[in-house]
Each structure stands twice: as structure tokens, then as C-alpha cells.
N, C-alpha and C positions, 0 to 999 in steps of 0.2 A: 310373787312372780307371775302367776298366771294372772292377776288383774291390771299387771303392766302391761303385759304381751294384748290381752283383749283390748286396753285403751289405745296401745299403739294400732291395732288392727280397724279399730272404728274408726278412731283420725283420720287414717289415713281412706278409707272407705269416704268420711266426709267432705275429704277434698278432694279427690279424684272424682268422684261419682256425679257431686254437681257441676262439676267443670266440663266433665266431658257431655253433660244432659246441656248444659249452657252453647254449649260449642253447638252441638247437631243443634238444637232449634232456632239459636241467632243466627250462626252463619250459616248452616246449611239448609236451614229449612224445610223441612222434609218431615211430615205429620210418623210416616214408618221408620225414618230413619232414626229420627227423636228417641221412639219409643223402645227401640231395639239395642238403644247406645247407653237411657238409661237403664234397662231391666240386666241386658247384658253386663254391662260395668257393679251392677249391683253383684248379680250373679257371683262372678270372679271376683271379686272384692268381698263378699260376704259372705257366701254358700260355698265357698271351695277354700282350701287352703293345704298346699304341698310343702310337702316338707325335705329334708337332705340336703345334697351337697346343691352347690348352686346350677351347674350344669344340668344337672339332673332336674330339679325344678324348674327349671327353664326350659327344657325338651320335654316337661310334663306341661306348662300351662301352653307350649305352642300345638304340642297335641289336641290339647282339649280346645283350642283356638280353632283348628282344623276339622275335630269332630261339629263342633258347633256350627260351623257354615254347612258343611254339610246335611247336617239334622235341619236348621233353617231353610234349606233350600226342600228338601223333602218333606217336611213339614206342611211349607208352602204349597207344593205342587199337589200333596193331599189335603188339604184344606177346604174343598169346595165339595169335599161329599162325606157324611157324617160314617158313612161304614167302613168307604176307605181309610180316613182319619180314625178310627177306633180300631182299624186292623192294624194300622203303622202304629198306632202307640204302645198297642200289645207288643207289637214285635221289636221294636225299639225302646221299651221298656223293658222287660225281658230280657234284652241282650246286653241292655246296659248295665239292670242292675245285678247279674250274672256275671258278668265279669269280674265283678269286684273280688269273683274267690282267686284271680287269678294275677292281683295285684293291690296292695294300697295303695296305690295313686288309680287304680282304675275304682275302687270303691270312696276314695275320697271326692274324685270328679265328678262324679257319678247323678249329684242333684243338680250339679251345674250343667252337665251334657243335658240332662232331659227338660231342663228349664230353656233350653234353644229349642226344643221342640214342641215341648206345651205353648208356645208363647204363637209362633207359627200357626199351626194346626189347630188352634183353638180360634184363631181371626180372620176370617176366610178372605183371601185376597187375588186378584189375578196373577199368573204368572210376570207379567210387567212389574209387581209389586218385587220381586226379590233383589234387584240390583238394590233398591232404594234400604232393603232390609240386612241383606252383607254388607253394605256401605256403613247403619248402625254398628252391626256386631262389629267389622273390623275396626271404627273406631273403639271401639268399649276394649276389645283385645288387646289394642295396640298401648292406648292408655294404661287401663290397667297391669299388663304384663308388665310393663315398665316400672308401674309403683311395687308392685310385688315383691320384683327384685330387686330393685334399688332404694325405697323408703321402708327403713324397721325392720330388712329380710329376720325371719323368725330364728331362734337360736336353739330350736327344740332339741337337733341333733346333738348340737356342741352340749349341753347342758346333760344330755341322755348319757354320753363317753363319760362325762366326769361324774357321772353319779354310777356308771360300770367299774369306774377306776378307783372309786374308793369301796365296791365292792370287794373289787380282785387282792385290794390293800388290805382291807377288814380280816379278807380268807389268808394272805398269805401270815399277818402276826396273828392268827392262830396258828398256823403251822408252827411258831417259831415261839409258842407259850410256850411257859414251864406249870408244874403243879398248882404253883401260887396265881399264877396270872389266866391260868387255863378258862375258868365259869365265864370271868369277864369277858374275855375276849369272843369264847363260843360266842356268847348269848350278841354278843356287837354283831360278829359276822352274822348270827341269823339273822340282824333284824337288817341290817343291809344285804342281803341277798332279797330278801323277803319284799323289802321297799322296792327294790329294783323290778322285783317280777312285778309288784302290786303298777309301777308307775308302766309299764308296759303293756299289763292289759288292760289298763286305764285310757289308753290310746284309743280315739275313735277308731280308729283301723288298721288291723294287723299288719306291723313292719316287716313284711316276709317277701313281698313278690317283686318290687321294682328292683332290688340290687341284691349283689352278695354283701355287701357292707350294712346293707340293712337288715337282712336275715340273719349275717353272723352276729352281731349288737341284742336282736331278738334272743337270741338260743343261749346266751351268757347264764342268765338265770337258772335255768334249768339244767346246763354245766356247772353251775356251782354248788346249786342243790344237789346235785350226785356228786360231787367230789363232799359238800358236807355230812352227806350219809354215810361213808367212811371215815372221816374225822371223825365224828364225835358218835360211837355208837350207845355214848353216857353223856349228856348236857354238863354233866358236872366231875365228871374223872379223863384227864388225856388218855389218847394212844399207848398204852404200855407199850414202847417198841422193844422188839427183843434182839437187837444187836447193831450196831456201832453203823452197819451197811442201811436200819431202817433210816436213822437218825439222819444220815447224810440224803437219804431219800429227800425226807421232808423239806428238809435244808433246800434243797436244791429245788424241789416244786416250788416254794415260797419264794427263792429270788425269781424263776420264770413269772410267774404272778405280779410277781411287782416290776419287773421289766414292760411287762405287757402294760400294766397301767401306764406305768410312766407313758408309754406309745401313745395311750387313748387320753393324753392329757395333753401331748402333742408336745413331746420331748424325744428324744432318740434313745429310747430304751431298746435294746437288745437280747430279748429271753438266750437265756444258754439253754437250747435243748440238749446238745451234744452232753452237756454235764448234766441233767435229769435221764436221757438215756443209760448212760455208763453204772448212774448210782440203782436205777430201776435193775438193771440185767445185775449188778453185785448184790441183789437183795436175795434173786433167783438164785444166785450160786449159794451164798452163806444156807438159804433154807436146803439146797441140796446137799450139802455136804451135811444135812440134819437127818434127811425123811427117811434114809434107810435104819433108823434106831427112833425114830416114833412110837411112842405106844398103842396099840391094836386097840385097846378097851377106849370106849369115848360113854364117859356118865353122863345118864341123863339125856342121851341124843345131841349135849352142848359141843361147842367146836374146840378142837383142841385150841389150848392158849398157846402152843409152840407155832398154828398156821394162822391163827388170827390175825395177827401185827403186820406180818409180810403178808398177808393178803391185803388187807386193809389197803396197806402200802403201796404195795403194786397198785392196786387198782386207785389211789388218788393221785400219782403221776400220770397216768394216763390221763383223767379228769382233768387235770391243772396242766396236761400239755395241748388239752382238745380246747380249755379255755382261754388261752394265750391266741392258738390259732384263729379262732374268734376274735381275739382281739384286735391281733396282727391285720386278719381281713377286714376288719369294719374302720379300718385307718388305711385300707389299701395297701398298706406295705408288701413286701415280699414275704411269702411263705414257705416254710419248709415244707420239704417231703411228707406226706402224714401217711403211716403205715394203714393202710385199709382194713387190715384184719385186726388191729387195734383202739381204733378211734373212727367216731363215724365223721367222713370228710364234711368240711364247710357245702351246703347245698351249694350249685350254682345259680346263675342270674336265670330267673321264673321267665325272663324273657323265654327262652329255647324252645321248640316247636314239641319236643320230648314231655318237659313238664308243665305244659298248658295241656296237650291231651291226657296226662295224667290226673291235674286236676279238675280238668271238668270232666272225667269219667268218674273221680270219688266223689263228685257233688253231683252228678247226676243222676240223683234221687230225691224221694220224698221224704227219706227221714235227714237231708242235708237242712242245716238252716239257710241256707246262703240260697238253694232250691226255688226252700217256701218263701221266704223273704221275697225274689224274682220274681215270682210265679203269682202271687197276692199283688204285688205293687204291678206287674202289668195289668191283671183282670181287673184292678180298681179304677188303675189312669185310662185303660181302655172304656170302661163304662161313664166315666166321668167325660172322655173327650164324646163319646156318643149322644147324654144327655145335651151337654154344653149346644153341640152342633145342633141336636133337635130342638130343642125347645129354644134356640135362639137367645137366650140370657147375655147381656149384655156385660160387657168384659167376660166372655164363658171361662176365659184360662183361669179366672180366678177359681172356678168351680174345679178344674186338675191339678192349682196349687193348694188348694184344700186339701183336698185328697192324700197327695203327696204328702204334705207338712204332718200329719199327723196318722199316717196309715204306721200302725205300729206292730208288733208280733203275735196278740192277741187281744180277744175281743176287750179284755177288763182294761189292757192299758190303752187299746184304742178311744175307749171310754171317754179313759181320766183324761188321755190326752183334749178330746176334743170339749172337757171341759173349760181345757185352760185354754186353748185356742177359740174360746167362742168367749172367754172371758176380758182375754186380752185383748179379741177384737172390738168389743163390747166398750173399752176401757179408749180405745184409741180411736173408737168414732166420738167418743164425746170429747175425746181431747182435740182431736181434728176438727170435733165442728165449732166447737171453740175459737180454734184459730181463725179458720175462714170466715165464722161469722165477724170477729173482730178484726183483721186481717182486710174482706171485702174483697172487692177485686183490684186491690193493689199490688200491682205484682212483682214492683221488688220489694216489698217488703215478703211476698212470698218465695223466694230467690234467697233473701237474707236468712230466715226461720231452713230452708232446705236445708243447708247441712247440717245442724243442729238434729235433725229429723232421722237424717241417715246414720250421725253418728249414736243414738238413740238406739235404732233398730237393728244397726251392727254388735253393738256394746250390751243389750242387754241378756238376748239369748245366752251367753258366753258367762256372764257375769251376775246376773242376775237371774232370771227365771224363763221358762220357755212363753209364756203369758204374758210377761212385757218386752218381751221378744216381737211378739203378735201385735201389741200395741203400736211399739213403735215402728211396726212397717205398716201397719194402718195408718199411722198418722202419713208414710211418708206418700201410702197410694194418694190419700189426699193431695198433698201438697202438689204431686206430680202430676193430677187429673187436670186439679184448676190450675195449673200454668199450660200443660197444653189445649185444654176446652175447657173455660170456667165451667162450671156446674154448681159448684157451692157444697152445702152439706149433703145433701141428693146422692154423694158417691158413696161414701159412708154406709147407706140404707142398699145402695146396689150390692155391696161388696159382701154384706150379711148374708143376702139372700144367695150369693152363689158359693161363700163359702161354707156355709150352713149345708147346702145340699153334700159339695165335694166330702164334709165329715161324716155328713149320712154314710155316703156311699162306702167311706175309708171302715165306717164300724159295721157297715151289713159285710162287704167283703172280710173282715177278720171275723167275726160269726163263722161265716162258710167256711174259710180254707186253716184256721189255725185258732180253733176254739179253746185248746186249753193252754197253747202260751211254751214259752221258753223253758222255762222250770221241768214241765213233764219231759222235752227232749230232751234236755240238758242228763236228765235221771237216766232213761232208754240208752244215751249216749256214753256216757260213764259207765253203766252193764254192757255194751259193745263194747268198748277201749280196753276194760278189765279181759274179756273172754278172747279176745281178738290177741291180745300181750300174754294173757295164760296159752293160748295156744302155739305164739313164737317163741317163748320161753321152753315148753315141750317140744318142738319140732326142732328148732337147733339143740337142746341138752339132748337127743339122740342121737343125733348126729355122731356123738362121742360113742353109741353103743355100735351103730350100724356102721361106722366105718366108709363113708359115700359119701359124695357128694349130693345132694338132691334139691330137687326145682323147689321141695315142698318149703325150705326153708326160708328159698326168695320169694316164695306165694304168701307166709304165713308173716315175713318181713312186713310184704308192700300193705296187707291188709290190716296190721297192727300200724301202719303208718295213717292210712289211710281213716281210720275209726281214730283214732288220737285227733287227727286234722278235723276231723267234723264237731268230737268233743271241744277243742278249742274256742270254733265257731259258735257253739250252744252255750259255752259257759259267755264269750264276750256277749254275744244276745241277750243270756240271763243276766247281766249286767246293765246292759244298755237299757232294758227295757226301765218304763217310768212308772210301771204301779210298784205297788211294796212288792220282797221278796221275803216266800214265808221261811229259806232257809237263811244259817246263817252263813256270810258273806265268806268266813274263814274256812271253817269245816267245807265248804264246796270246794274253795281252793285247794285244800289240803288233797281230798278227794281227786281232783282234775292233778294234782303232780303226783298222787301217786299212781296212776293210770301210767304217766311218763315213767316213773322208776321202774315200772314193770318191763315198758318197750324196752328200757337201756339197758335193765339186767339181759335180756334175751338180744339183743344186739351186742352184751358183750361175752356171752355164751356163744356166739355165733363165733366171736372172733376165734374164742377157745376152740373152738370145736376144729374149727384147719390147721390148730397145731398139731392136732394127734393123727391126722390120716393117714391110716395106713399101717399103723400099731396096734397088733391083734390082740398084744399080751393087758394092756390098757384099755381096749376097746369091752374084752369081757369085765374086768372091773367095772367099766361106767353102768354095765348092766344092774346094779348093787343101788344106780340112782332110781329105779324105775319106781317104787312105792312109794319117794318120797313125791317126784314129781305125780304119780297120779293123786298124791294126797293135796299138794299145790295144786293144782288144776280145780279140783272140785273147789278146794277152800273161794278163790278167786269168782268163778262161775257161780257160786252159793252171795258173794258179796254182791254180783251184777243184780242177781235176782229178788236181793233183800230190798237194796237201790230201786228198782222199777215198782216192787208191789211194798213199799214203805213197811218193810218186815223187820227184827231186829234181827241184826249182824252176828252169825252165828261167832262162838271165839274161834281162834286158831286152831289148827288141826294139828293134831297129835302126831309128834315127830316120828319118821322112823328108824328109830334107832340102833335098830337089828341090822338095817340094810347100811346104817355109818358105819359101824362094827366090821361088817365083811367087808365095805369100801375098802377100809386102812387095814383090814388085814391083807388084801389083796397086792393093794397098793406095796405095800410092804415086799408082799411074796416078789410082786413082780419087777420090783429094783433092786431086790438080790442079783449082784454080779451081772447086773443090765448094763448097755450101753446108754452114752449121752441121751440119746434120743428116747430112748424108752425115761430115762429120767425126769425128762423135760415134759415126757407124755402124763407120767405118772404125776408132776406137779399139777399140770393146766387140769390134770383130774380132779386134783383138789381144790382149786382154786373154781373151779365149777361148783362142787359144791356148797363152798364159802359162800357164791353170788345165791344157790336155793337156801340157804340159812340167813341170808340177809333179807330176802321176801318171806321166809316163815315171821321173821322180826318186822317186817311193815305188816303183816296183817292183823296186831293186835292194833298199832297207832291208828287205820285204817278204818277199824271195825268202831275204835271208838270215836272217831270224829264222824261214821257215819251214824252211829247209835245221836250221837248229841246233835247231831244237826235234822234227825228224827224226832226227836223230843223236843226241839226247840220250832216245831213243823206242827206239832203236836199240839203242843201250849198256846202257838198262836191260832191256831184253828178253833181250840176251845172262849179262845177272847171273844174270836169274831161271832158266836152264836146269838 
């Protein structure tokens, strides 16, 4: 599939690109306009590619249509003085590639926007020159926007719903196993939940900021990951549920589930939440008319088996109603009401003036990747446009698309990359001079050989390697140089020397500003996300003792969101980059979702916690949580700090069992001849502490995927001596 999608994308890059470079230099004539109609059509044809609904990609390439004249006109207008042109690139670099934390379509345009301005700024020309240079770009715009959307539009989205929809299908015939069908089906549903996250942070650029439809589609995974964390708390034994009220629970989550699919497959599916609400609230009654004859004694610190099931329970109707929602939104349908203090609402569209200053106040820092990422690739392109201007190098922008192509997150991948970029170029001067020499200066048959050249250098980064990637846009500066001033092989030899410098400069700036690479964030980052989630998880489970409202819960919320969003960034960075990675690829992932299980236990501790306000006789039982929570805290804070100084993972911390004991004898005392409301108080108390017995239960899986991804950190270290 994906080497369909690349050949359709070259093709059509092929015939677009020479036709509209054909069109400026035959009829138009014009040496800048030529120049600007081919690089630009390359650009947007090759260096960019949006994705979603069609509307939406369409008001994203006329954006970047609209940034690009812009960048070319100020480009231009700084072009004739090497410090002004190095202070605009900075700043315009910078702000371009910063944005991208604030949308995937602003991070996927992002080499196309600044390739309007390298190309400007790096070829000094008068102010008289820019009609002649918008007249290029808008052709190239107008052209390409057109093929975009209308030859081969990409099918990434439609394909992404149906590979959700047979997630949501996978999770709901587990709900609806029996004993005998149970292993199979678990093990199905995880590995399609698991594909589905894998195919998502596989995405060059996180689907989170342009729409609600693309954020709720993103967050699916990680909804079904915590609805599977209660299904199956045994890979190989069902749910024991314990009365006739769980059973219709499940029942009823699994038709929502597959309603919702059928929606994302683009059929008129209709979740019945009204019948997943009614079975979730009869789960709550049947355990109450249980908890006043519970037993006090709990062996062993383990959870009673009378509140297990309906815990479980409860908490996977929520899950499977928050995933529906999800689904409902990324198909645009209508939505239901989502109770707030139950489920956390679909984000809204990243456009909002709200969550742009939120997210560039969590990435304004230096432990963001998105920051350093910014902050490196302007100080590089800025040096690079500096040189270029001083020393006069002929084609100089080749010298900031060096730079650019291969400035990577650290100095080792910077390296490797600029091995393969000086190899590829290496590979497609001799194939270019090849041509030309054979070729000569006949110039259709240099016309003819053109799209072949472009479909080469579209096709192969994608498909092939980033090195004959390099090639074939070597081969095509060629072809492009001698149709508009022959020169012959001669460009070839130019184009060495200025991209040879650009790599220099792309591997001394990763030295300077990010010497040890994504990996070591990625570590830092995962001990922040861990400490930051242990601290929301404590500051709502009080909430249940102190009886109040307080800020501190929506402080310790935004900062557990906030360190999760960066983890993100760090782990897709530890991915993207191109040297090896000495951990392994799985145990990291593991690692980075259970960072998320933590936020969502204490986000649904939060919910719990505004059921009881106001309930003094409840309020002192939650006191009875305090040991185990400060025994979770440390446990979690000890995992951060194993993570950062490569330590081993201490085990789990020793339950407190003293303080379960007086919970449920409390609990107990306190629904003697209680009303409704203290009953209901006294459930949400137990089911609080079901969610800290289900994080004492992640921190042995936790502990060992970080021990093994330690030891496999370990082994490869001892290779490399």
C-alpha cells in the first residue's frame, strides 16, 4: 500500500512539475520566474503532503500558498545584506519550525514554507525582481494545488477509520467471549489496538492540532488501552463477573463499540448510550444493595472479589463510552452529552486562541523537543544563509538546503545522515554527468529525460532510501541548470561544494545545541510524566479526604497533561531519528503508555472525587488511603529516577494492608442506616481505591519492561566496545 501511494505521489510530481517549469520558461520567459515555478512546484509536490478531509486540505495547501508569497517577498526584500538575511532566517525559521507543536499541518508544511524563503534570501536580487518571483510561485501554487486535490488525493484518513474500526470490532468480541473463545480473542484485540497506536505514531506528524476529527481518531488507542486494562486483568482467564447487571454491562459496551465502528466505516451506525448508561447505574445499585454485609478482613492487601467485577465494569463502560465519542467525532457526527466528571471530553479544534497559548507556554522550554528542534534548525539556517551571502558561493541556497535536509536531533545522527546525503549526492553527480555528457546540449532530449528525473527524486526518499533520495534531486538540479544556462557537468562539482559546507554547518550546530540526541530526553521525559501523573493521582485521591474543592487539582491536572505532551514529542523524535536506537522499540512504548495510564487513573480519581463533596462520614474513611498513596508516589518517583540514571527498577511497593482493612471497616460502619447519598459516597470510595490497586498492578509490568529495555541498552553497549 504504502509503495502504491509513493508511485502515485511521484507520477504525479512528474507530470506536473515539468509542465508547469515548461510553461514559465517557453511562454513566459522570465530567468526568475522559471526558477521559482520549478523549485516551488517541486516543493508542494514533493516536500509537503496534507492530509484529511478534502476541505481541509485545501485551506491547508492555500495557506501555505499565502505563507510562501509572503516569505518570498521578504525573503527578497532581505536578500541584499548578509546579517539582515541571517537575522530573517533565524526568525523565520524559528517561528516556522515552532509552530509545528501547534498543529500537524503547520509541522508538515513547514520545509515547504521555509524552502520559499531559502530560495529568495539566499539569491540577491532588486526589489523589481519580485513581481517576476510571485508570478513563478503562483504558478507552481496554482498548478500544483490542483493536482494535489484532484490526481490520486491520498487515502491515508479513510484507511486510518477502517483500521480504528476494526480495532473497536476486535475490543467489542472480547467483551462478548466466553471461557473457551476468551485467550483468542484477548490476544486479537491487543494486537489490533497495539497496530493501531504503532500505525499512528508512525505518522510523520502528530494528528492532534488541525481538527477535532483528527485529535479524536489520534486518542482511540489509548482509549482502548485503558478500557483493555480492565478487561483483561489475566491475558488468559475472563472477567468473573458477578451478577446478571455486570453481564448486561458488557453486553451493552460491545454493541456501542461496534455501532461506532460501523460509523467509521461509513455506515449509519448508532451507539445506544441511553442502554450502556441505564446497565452501568444497575451495576451501581446490585453492588449496593451488597456493601453493607461485605467483609472487613481483606487478605493479603488483595481486592475483594465481591468489588472487583463491578469495578472493572464500571470503569470499562466509561472507557467504551469515551471511545465511541471518539469515534462519533472523527466522522463529525453528532454527539452526545459527555458527562465531565466522568470521561474526559473530546479536545476541541487546536485552532482556539486558548490552546495555542497553552501550547506554546508547555513548549517553551529547553527540555521541549519541539523547543530544541526550533531553536537548532534556525541557528543552522541562520549561519548557513550568512556564509552563503559572504562568501558568495554560487547557487548559495544550496548551501541552507544542506543544512536543512540533514540537520537532525543529534550530533551521531547528524553524522550518519550526512553520510548518506554526500553519498547520494556523490551517486547522482555521476549519474547527471552522464547524462549531460551524453545528452550534450540537446535540449529536448533534456525535456524528455526531465520527468523521469523528478519522478526518481520524488519516488525514492519515500521508497527507497534517504541517499537516493539525494541522488535523484541531484540528477534533477542538473537537468534543471542546463535547460535554463547550459553549463554541463560543471554544476554537479558546484553543488558539492555548497552542500558539503550546509552538512558541515548542520553537524557543528547538533555538537553545540543537542549532543546527546533524543534517547537521553526521551529518559528525562518519562521520569517527568511518571512524577508529574504520581503527583495528579495524590492531589485528586485527597480531594476525597479534605472534602474541597481546590486549584491544586486543576494545577497538578494541566502539569500531568503538559509533561505527557512533551513525552510524546520525545518518544516520536526517538523514532524518527536515523542512527540506531540502543533501546528496545517496544519496551519504550510500553513505558511512554504507561506514563498515560497513570494521567487517566488520576483523571478518573478526579471524576470520583466530586461525587463525595460534602460527605464528612466518607470523607474521614478516605483518610485510611493516605499510606497507600504515599507508598505509590514514592514507588512511581523511584521508576522516574531508575529511567534517567539507567538504575534497576526497584519491585513494587508493599501494599498497605492495615489501611484496606480500616477502609472497609469504615466504609462499612459508615453505610450502616446511611442515606442514598452517603452510599453512593461510600461506593465512589471504593472504587478509588480499586483505580490505586490497579497502578500498584502496573508497576511490576512497568518495572519489568523497564529492567529489559535496560539490559538490552546494556548488551548493545558492550557490542559496540
Amino acid at each position: 500500500m504504502a509503495d502504491v501511494a509513493a508511485v502515485k505521489s511521484a507520477a504525479r510530481a512528474a507530470i506536473v512539475m515539468p509542465a508547469v517549469f515548461a510553461f514559465a520558461d517557453k511562454v513566459i520567459g522570465k530567468p526568475q520566474t522559471s526558477l521559482f515555478a520549478a523549485f516551488g512546484s517541486f516543493g508542494l509536490l514533493v516536500l509537503v503532503e496534507f492530509t484529511g478531509p478534502p476541505r481541509t486540505r485545501l485551506l491547508a495547501y492555500l495557506g501555505l500558498a499565502s505563507v510562501g508569497a509572503a516569505f518570498i517577498t521578504l525573503g527578497t526584500l532581505c536578500s541584499r545584506n548578509a546579517w539582515l538575511a541571517a537575522g530573517a532566517m533565524a526568525v523565520v525559521g524559528f517561528t516556522t519550525l515552532f509552530a509545528g507543536v501547534l498543529s500537524g499541518y503547520f509541522a508538515a508544511g513547514a520545509t515547504g514554507a521555509i524552502l520559499t524563503f531559502v530560495l529568495p534570501v539566499t539569491l540577491p536580487a532588486p526589489i523589481s525582481a519580485i513581481p517576476d518571483r510571485l508570478e513563478g510561485w503562483g504558478l507552481a501554487a496554482a498548478a500544483a494545488i490542483s493536482a494535489l486535490m484532484l490526481l490520486w488525493p491520498p487515502r491515508q484518513r479513510a484507511d486510518l477509520q477502517r483500521e480504528a474500526a476494526g480495532a473497536l470490532c476486535a475490543v467489542a468480541d472480547l467483551l462478548d467471549a466466553n471461557r473457551e473463545t476468551w485467550a483468542v480473542r484477548a490476544r486479537l484485540a491487543r494486537e489490533s489496538v497495539d497496530a493501531l497506536g504503532r500505525r499512528l505514531i508512525g505518522t510523520q506528524h502528530r494528528p492532534t492540532g488541525p481538527t477535532g476529527p483528527t485529535a479524536a481518531l489520534a486518542s482511540l488507542p489509548d482509549e482502548l488501552d485503558w478500557l483493555l486494562s480492565f478487561l483483561t486483568p489475566s491475558p488468559d482467564v475472563p472477567l468473573a463477573l458477578a451478577s446478571a447487571e455486570d453481564a448486561e454491562a458488557m453486553a451493552a459496551a460491545a454493541a456501542v463499540l461496534r455501532a461506532s465502528a460501523e460509523r467509521l466505516e461509513g455506515r449509519d451506525g448508532r451507539p445506544d448510550f441511553e442502554r450502556l448508561e441505564a446497565a452501568r447505574d444497575a451495576v451501581a445499585r446490585a453492588l449496593m444493595r451488597r456493601l453493607p454485609d461485605l467483609p472487613t478482613d481483606t487478605p493479603a492487601g488483595n481486592v475483594l472479589r465481591a468489588l472487583d467485577a463491578p469495578f472493572r465494569t464500571r470503569a470499562l463502560t466509561y472507557a467504551a463510552r469515551q471511545a465511541a465519542a471518539y469515534a462519533l467525532l472523527a466522522t463529525r457526527a453528532e454527539l452526545p452529552e459527555l458527562d465531565e466528571r466522568d470521561v474526559a471530553r473530546p479536545p476541541p479544534a487546536r485552532a482556539t486562541l486558548e490552546t495555542t497559548e497553552r501550547l506554546t507556554i508547555e513548549h517553551a522550554s529547553v527540555r521541549s523537543v519541539w523547543f530544541r528542534n526550533s531553536l537548532r534548525g534556525a541557528v543552522g539556517l541562520a549561519v548557513a544563509v550568512y556564509i552563503a551571502q559572504r562568501t558568495g558561493l554560487q547557487h548559495g541556497f544550496w548551501v541552507v538546503l544542506g543544512t536543512l535536509s540533514v540537520l537532525r536531533s543529534n550530533a551521531l545522527g547528524t553524522g550518519r545522515s550526512i553520510v548518506g546525503a554526500l553519498a547520494g549526492t556523490a551517486v547522482g553527480i555521476v549519474l547527471g554527468a552522464l547524462l549531460v555528457i551524453g545528452i550534450g546540449t540537446h535540449e529536448p532530449v533534456l525535456w524528455a529525460v526531465l520527468p523521469l528525473a523528478v519522478f526518481l527524486a520524488a519516488y525514492a526518499p519515500r521508497a527507497i532510501s534517504f541517499s537516493a533520495g539525494q541522488a535523484g534531486f541531484t540528477v534533477v538540479l542538473f537537468l534543471l541548470f542546463n535547460i535554463i544556462q547550459p553549463v554541463g557537468w560543471s554544476v554537479g562539482l558546484v553543488r558539492v561544494e555548497d552542500v558539503a559546507i550546509g552538512f558541515a554547518i548542520s553537524l557543528v550546530v547538533g555538537l553545540l545545541f543537542w549532543p546527546r540526541g533524543a534517547a537521553a530526553v526521551l529518559l528525562d521525559e518519562l521520569a517527568t510524566a511518571y512524577a508529574r501523573g504520581a503527583d495528579y493521582v495524590v492531589t485528586t485521591a485527597r480531594r476525597l479526604s479534605e472534602g474541597k474543592d481546590s486549584d491544586d487539582a486543576a494545577r497538578a491536572g494541566r502539569a500531568a497533561d503538559a509533561a505527557l505532551h512533551r513525552l510524546d514529542d520525545a518518544f516520536r523524535q526517538y523514532l524518527a531519528e536515523r542512527s540506531a536506537t540502543a533501546y528496545n522499540v517496544e519496551d519504550v512504548a510500553a513505558l511512554v503508555g504507561g506514563a498515560a495510564r497513570v494521567r487517566r487513573a488520576a483523571q478518573s480519581l478526579a471524576a470520583l472525587g466530586r461525587m463525595t463533596e460534602g460527605n464528612e462520614r466518607v470523607e474521614r474513611c478516605a483518610r485510611d488511603l493516605e499510606g497507600e498513596l504515599h507508598a505509590l508516589h514514592a514507588w512511581y518517583i523511584a521508576l522516574g529516577y531508575a529511567l534517567t540514571n539507567r538504575r534497576q527498577v526497584p519491585p513494587p511497593h508493599i501494599r498497605d494492608t492495615d489501611g484496606s482493612s480500616r477502609l472497609l471497616r469504615c466504609v462499612r460502619d459508615a453505610t450502616r442506616g446511611g442515606d442514598k447519598a452517603t452510599m453512593n459516597a461510600a461506593l465512589v470510595l471504593l472504587w478509588s481505591s480499586q483505580h490505586l490497586d490497579n497502578l500498584w498492578r502496573l508497576e511490576a509490568h512497568l518495572g519489568a519492561r523497564a529492567n529489559a529495555a535496560r539490559a538490552t541498552a546494556a548488551a548493545a553497549a558492550v557490542q559496540n566496545l
